[in-house]
Each structure stands twice: as structure tokens, then as C-alpha cells.
ZADOTI-115395 format. One line per 10 residues: number of its first residue (from 1); their letters; for each residue y, x, z of C-alpha. Coordinates in Angstrom, 2 decimals, decimal comma. Layout:
NUM> a> Y/X/Z  ...
This chain:
1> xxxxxxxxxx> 7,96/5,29/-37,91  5,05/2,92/-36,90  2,99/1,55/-39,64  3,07/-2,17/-39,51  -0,81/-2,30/-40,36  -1,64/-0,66/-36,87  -2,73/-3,81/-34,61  -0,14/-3,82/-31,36  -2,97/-4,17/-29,04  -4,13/-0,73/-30,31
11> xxxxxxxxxx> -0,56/0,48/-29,85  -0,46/-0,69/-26,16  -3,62/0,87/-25,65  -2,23/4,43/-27,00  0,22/4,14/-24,29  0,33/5,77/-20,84  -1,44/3,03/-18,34  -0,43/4,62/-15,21  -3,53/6,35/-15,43  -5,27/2,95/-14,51
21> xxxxxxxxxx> -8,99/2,80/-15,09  -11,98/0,78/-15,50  -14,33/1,05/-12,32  -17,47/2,70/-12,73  -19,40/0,36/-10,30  -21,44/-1,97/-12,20  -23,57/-5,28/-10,78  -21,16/-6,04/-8,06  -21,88/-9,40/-6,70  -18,53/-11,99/-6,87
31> xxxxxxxxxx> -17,27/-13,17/-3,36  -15,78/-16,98/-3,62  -12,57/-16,70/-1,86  -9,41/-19,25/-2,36  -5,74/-19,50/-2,19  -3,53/-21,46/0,36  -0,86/-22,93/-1,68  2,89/-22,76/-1,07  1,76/-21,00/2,14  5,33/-18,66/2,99
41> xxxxxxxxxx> 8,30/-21,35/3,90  11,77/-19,51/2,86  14,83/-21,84/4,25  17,35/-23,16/1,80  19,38/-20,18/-0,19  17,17/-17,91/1,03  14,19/-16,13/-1,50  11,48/-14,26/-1,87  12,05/-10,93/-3,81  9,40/-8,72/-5,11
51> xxxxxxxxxx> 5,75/-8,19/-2,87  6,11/-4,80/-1,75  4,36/-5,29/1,62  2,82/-7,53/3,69  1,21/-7,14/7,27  0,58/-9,20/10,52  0,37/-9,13/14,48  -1,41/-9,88/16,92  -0,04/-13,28/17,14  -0,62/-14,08/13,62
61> xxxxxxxxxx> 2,70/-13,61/12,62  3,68/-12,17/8,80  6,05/-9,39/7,65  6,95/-9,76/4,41  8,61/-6,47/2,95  10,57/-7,03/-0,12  12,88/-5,39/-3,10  15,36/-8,25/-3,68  19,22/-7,76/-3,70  18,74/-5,33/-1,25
71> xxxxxxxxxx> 15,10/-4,45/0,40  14,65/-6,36/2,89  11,84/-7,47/6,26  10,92/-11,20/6,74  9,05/-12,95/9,29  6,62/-15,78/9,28  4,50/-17,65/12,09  1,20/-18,16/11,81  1,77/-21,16/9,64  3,96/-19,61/6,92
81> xxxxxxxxxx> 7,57/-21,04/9,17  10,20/-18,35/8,43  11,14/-17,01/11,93  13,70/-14,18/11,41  15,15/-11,40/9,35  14,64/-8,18/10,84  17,49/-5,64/10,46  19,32/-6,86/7,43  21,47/-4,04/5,89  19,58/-1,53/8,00
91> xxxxxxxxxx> 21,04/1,85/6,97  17,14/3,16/6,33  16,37/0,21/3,93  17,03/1,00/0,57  13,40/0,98/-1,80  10,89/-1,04/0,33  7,05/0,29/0,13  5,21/-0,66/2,47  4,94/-2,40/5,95  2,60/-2,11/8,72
101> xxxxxxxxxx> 2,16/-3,56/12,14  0,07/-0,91/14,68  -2,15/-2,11/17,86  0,49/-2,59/19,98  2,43/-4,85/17,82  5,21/-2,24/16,63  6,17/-2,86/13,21  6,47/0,22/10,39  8,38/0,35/7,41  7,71/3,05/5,30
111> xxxxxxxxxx> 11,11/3,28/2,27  10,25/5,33/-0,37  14,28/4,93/-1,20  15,42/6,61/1,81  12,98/8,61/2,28  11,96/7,39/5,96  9,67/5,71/8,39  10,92/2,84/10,24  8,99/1,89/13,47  10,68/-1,51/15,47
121> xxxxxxxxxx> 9,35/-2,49/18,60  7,86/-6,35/18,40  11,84/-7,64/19,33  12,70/-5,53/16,32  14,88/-3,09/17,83  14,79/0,13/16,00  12,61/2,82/17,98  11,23/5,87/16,10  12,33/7,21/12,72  10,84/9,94/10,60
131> xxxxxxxxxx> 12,43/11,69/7,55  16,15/11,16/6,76  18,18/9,44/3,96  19,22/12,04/1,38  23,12/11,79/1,91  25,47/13,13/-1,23  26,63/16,67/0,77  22,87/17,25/1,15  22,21/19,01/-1,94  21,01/22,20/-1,69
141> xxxxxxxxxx> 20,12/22,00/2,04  17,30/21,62/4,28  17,40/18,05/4,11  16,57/17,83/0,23  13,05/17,45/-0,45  11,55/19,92/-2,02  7,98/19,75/-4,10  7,90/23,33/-3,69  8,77/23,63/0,58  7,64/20,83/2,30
151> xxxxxxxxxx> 9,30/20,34/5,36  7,63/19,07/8,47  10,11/16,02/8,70  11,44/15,76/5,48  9,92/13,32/3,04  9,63/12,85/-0,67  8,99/9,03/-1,58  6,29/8,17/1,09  3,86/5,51/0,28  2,56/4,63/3,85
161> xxxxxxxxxx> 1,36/4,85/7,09  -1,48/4,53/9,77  -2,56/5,38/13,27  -5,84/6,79/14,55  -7,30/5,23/18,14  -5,13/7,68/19,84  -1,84/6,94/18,48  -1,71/9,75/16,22  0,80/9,13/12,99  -0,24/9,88/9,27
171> xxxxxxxxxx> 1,90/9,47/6,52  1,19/9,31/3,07  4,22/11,62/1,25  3,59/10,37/-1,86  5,43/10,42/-4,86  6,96/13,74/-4,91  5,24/15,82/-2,46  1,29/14,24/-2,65  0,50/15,71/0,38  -0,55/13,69/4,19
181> xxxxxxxxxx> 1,41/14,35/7,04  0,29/14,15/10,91  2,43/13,87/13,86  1,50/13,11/17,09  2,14/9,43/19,04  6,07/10,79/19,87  6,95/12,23/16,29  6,15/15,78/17,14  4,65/17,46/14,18  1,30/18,60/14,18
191> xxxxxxxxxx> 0,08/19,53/10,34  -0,02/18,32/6,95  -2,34/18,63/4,08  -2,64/18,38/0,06  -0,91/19,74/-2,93  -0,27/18,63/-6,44  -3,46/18,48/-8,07  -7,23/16,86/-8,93  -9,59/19,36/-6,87  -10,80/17,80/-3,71
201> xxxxxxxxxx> -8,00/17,52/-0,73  -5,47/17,61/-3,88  -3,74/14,54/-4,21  -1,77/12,55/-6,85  0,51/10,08/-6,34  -1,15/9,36/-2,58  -0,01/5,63/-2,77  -1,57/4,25/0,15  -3,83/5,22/3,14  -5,55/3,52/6,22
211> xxxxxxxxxx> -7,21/5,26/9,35  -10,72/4,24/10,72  -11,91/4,08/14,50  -13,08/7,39/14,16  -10,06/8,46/13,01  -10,81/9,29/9,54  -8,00/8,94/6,55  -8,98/6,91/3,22  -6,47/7,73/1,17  -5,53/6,42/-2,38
221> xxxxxxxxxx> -4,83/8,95/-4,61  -4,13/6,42/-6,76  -3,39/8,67/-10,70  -6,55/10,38/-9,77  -8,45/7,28/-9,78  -10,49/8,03/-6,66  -10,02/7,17/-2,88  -10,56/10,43/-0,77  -11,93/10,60/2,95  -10,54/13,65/5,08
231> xxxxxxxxxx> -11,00/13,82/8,96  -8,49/13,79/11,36  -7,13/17,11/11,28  -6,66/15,85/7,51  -9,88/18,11/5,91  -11,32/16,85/3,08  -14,83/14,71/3,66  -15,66/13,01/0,58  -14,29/10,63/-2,50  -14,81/7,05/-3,79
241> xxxxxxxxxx> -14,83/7,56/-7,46  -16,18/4,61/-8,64  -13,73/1,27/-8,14  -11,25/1,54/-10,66  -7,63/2,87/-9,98  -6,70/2,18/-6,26  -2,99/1,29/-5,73  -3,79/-0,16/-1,67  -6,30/0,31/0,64  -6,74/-1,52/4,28
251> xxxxxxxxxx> -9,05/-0,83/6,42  -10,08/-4,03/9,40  -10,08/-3,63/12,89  -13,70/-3,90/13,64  -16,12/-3,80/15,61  -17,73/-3,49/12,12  -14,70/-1,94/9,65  -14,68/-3,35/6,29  -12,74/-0,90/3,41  -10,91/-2,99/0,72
261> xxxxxxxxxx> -9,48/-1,13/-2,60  -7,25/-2,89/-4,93  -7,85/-2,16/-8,81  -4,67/-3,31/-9,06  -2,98/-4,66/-13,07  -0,10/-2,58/-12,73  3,83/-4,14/-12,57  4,86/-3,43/-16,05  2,98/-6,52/-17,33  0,98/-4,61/-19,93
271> xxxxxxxxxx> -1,75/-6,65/-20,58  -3,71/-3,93/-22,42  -5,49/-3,31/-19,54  -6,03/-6,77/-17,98  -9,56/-6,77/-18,97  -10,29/-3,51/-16,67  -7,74/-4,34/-13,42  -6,97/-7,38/-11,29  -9,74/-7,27/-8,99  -10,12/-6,04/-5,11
281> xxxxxxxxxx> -13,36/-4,40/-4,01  -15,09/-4,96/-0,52  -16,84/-1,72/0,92  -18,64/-0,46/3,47  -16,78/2,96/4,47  -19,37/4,96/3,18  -18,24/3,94/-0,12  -21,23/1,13/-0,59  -19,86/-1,86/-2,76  -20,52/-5,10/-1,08
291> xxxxxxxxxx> -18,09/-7,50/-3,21  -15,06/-7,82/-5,25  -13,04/-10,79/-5,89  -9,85/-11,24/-8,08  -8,44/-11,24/-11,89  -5,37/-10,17/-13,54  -3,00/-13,75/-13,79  0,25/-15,63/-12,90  -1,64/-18,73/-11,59  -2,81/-19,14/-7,89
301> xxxxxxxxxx> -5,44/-17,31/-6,70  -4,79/-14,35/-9,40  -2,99/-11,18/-9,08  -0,39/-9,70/-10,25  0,96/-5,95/-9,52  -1,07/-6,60/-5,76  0,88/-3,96/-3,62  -0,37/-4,86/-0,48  -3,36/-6,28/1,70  -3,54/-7,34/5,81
311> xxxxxxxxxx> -7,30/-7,10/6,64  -6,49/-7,86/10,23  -9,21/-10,75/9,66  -11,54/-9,23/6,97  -12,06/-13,08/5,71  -8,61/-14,24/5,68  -6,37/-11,32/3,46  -3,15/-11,59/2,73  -1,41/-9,88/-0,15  1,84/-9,20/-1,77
321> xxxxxxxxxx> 2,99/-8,80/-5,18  4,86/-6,95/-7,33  5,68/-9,15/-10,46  5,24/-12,63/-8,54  7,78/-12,26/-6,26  5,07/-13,70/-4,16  2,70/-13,38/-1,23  -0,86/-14,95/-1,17  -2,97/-16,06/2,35  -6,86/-15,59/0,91
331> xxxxxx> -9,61/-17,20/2,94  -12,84/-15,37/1,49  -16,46/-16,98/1,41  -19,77/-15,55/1,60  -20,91/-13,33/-1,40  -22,86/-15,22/-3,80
């Protein structure tokens, strides 16, 4: 029984957080940034479910990634005009996670529900898949993930996916498996990396990853509280200990790559730990702090369960989230 003399702020706080924590980086300068209102135009009878992912083109174009009835992709011009729905009732769309779009303008949907990787060309005609949807008569067989057995094209939940400059595909395989997979430009397997674990190149709960011009990985190993760098044939480089919890990571295009890291307040509204999340860190990829910008809130301009950011233009970010059912076009300012 729970003594009614115990405060329930101290009860939350007891609680499991999702392991989210307070970052360790102190004296980080604010960088003024605002939100375009009422920027995403839906057409009548048509909504906006939860902000899984969020990406753009080369055009300026939007892909908005949601869990709503059914998960479903959504595009937007430049201006916020809904264009299209891509695919609706796609057999490989059932828990949306996260969307990318690549250099050449393909677009990538990584469903953690099905347990594949989506890539359409820019008409959005399905062109590659990886993994499979777990079918009833699969039990048992090769096709079932496995924690223990990995298989080269058989996922467990993934959480994302990235390119390096020579079309090289990593995957972040993610809930269940917390390990990175690499396959080359055509699908072929090439190798994969990480167990279950907190050691360096252990991973858990990778949740999100992005791929420099060098072809490094940043990966969020999001319950472990630390982003971890590992080269291209996925060895482990170094870790980013010190900004909080990261839930999404995006890397922009260059010439000079900017890292962002997203402390995100988590998507079960517990607002025990508002006063240590909310807030998205700008770095240099050697881990140096050069911003952050952000609070936990419902209101314009705050964040709420941020899922994921386009850095395409590392001064105009666009995110998605979780618990708004919403997605937000940032223009960033100088840092004070």
C-alpha cells in the first residue's frame, strides 16, 4: 500500500524514466531559434497522427511519417501544401519509426512493426526492402528474430537508417537486437556490430543513428545515455557522454557538418523529469557543445516526445513529435 504522506512528485521520481538523464554539460550558451506557426496544411478529413518522423529533399519537400489509424507517409511542398500520400496500406507499414530521404532523393522508411526498411524512389514506387514482416506460420523459423542469432537480413524493431558518401547502408537494429547493421549500396550484406550491453561498441536500445562525410556512425544508444562514434566498418571510436539521454541524432550535409542530439521529455507525459529533458544540443562532431535550444511544453516552439529532426539546413530544423501529433519548421538564430 502507498502511504498517503509520501509527496506524488517523489513517487514519480521513484519510477523508471526510461533511463532519461540530466546532461552533464554545463554553461552551454542558448541559441534564439523560433517556430513557424500552423506550418503543415492537412486537407479536409484528413489528420495528423503521432510525429514519428520527419525528413526532406532536395526540393524542399517534407515527409511526414506517422502512427495514426494505421502508420502512414505524407508529403508536403516547401510551403507546408499537402502533396500526396505515399503507399497507403503498404503491406510493410505497420509501427512507423523513422523516415529518411538519402542524396539522391530516395525516400526510407524504417517500421519497427514489421520489422523492415522501406526505400521508394522520389515517384514513390517501392524499390529496395530489407528485413521481412514476421507472418503467423513463422514461428520457430529463420525468419523470427532472434536476440540470441542475429540474422544478416532479419531485423528486430529497427530504429533507423543512414548512408555513407559511397552509398553504403547502416541500420540501427534497435530494440531487440542493439546491434548496427551494414550492407552495401544493393542490399548485399557486408557485417554488423554490437551486443546487449554498456561496454564500449555495446549498445542499448540504438534508437537512432546518422553517418558523416567520412563515413563515420553516431549512434544513439539512447538507455545508455551516451552517443557512440564507430568507423565505417562499424569499430568503436569514441562516446558523447555528456548531453543528456539522446532519443535522435542528425547529422547536416556540410561542407562544415553540424551534430544535433535531442534530450528528448519522453512520450509518457511524466513530468518528473521535465526539469532535466526538452532541449536539443548543437555540436561540433568531436563532441564540442556549441548550443542548445528547446524546453519540455505543449505550446509552440516547445517539445514534446521530439522523435525526429531534418538538419538538411542546419538553421532551419524540422521536427516531429510524439505526444503533439505535430511537426514543427524551426528557423534558428545566432548563439547569444
Amino acid at each position: 500500500m502507498i502511504s498517503k504522506s509520501v509527496p506524488l512528485a517523489l513517487l514519480f521520481a521513484a519510477l523508471p524514466l526510461l533511463s532519461q538523464s540530466k546532461a552533464k554539460v554545463q554553461n552551454v550558451p542558448e541559441i534564439p531559434y523560433e517556430s513557424v506557426p500552423n506550418f503543415l496544411k492537412m486537407p479536409p478529413g484528413l489528420y495528423l497522427g503521432e510525429g514519428i518522423g520527419i525528413a526532406t529533399n532536395s526540393k524542399g519537400h517534407i515527409f511526414y511519417y506517422t502512427r495514426s489509424q494505421a502508420t502512414r507517409l505524407f508529403e508536403f511542398d516547401a510551403k507546408g501544401t499537402f502533396v500526396r500520400e505515399i503507399a497507403p496500406g503498404l503491406y510493410g507499414f505497420v509501427y512507423a519509426h523513422a523516415v529518411r530521404v538519402d542524396p539522391q532523393d530516395n525516400i526510407w522508411c524504417v517500421d519497427e512493426g514489421s520489422n523492415m526498411v522501406i526505400k521508394f524512389n522520389p515517384e514513390g514506387r517501392v524499390v529496395m526492402t530489407l528485413g521481412r514482416r514476421p507472418e503467423p506460420s513463422d514461428s520457430g523459423s529463420a525468419t523470427t528474430p532472434d536476440p540470441n542469432n542475429p540474422g544478416k537480413y532479419i531485423f528486430d524493431r529497427p530504429s533507423d537508417v543512414g548512408w555513407d558518401p559511397q552509398g553504403n547502408i547502416f541500420v540501427s537494429d534497435g530494440y531487440g537486437n542493439s546491434r548496427v547493421v551494414k550492407y552495401d549500396k544493393n542490399g548485399r550484406y557486408i557485417t554488423s556490430a554490437g551486443t546487449k550491453g554498456t561496454g564500449p561498441g555495446q549498445l542499448n536500445l540504438p534508437h537512432s543513428l546518422s553517418v558523416d562525410a567520412k563515413g563515420n556512425v553516431y549512434i544513439a544508444d539512447r538507455t545508455n545515455n551516451r552517443i557512440q562514434v564507430w568507423d565505417n566498418d562499424l569499430k568503436f571510436k569514441t562516446q558523447y557522454d555528456n548531453v543528456g539521454t539522446p532519443w535522435e541524432l542528425c547529422i547536416s550535409p556540410g561542407p562544415h557538418q553540424y551534430l544535433y542530439s535531442s534530450n528528448t521529455f519522453p512520450d509518457a507525459n511524466n513530468y518528473a523529469v521535465a526539469d532535466v529533458t526538452g532541449e536539443v544540443y548543437k555540436m561540433e562532431l568531436d563532441g564540442t557543445v556549441l548550443g542548445k535550444f528547446g524546453k519540455p511544453g505543449k505550446q509552440l516552439g516547445e517539445f514534446s516526445g521530439l522523435h525526429e529532426i531534418d538538419c538538411r539546413n542546419p538553421n532551419e530544423l524540422y521536427i516531429s513529435e510524439i505526444q503533439l501529433w505535430r511537426a514543427q519548421k524551426l528557423i534558428l538564430r545566432p548563439a547569444k
